[in-house]
N, C-alpha and C positions, 0 to 999 in steps of 0.2 A: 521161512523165506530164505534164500539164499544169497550169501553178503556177495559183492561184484567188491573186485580189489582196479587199481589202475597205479599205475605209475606217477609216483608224486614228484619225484624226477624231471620227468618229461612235461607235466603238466607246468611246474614251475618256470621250466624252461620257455612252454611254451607262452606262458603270460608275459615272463620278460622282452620278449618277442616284441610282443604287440604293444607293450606300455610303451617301445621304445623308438618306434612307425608311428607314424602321422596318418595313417589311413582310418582309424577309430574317434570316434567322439570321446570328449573328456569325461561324460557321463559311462560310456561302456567301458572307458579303462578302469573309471571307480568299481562297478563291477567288478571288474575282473579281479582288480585289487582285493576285493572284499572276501572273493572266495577265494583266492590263494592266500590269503591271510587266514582267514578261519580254518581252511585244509592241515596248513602247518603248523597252526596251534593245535587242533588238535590230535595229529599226527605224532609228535612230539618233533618237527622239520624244523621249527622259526628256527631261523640265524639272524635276524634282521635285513636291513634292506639299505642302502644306501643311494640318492637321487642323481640323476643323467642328467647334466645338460647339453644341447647342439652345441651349445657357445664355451665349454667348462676349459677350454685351451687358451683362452683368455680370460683375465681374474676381474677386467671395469668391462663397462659396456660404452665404447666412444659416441654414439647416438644420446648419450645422456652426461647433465654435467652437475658437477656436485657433488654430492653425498649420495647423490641419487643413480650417480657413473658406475659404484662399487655396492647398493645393496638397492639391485633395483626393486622393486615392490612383487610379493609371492603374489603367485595366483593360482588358480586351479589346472593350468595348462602347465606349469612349471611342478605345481604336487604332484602329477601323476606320471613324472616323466622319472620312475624309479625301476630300482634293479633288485631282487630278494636277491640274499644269498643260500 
């Protein structure tokens, strides 16, 4: 059988893309995650990945007050808003 090559490159690229758009479900980023993660391990690509936020040009969040202003609570819409390197 004949192996098919693609650019891992472009494909990273293009995942960061889409983690990084609000037009995908939190479930299809996890996807998407999963395979550009598994591509770059075993590729030998991993550099790691570090996480995007809308809000990251402010370090509290004034809608909330407390302890709770500066470490609001993770959730799975804030885990998949990442960038690989």
């Amino acid at each position: 059988m004949a192996r098919k090559t693609f650019n891992v490159a472009d494909f990273k690229d293009y995942v960061n893309s889409n983690l990084a758009c609000d037009r995908l479900s939190n479930h299809e980023k996890y996807g998407m995650i999963m395979l550009l993660d598994h591509i770059l391990h075993e590729t030998g690509n991993y550099k790691g990945f570090g996480y995007v936020y809308k809000d990251d040009v402010r370090p509290c969040f004034p809608d909330k007050v407390g302890d709770e202003a500066c470490n609001p609570a993770w959730d799975m819409s804030r885990d998949v808003r990442r960038k690989y390197y």
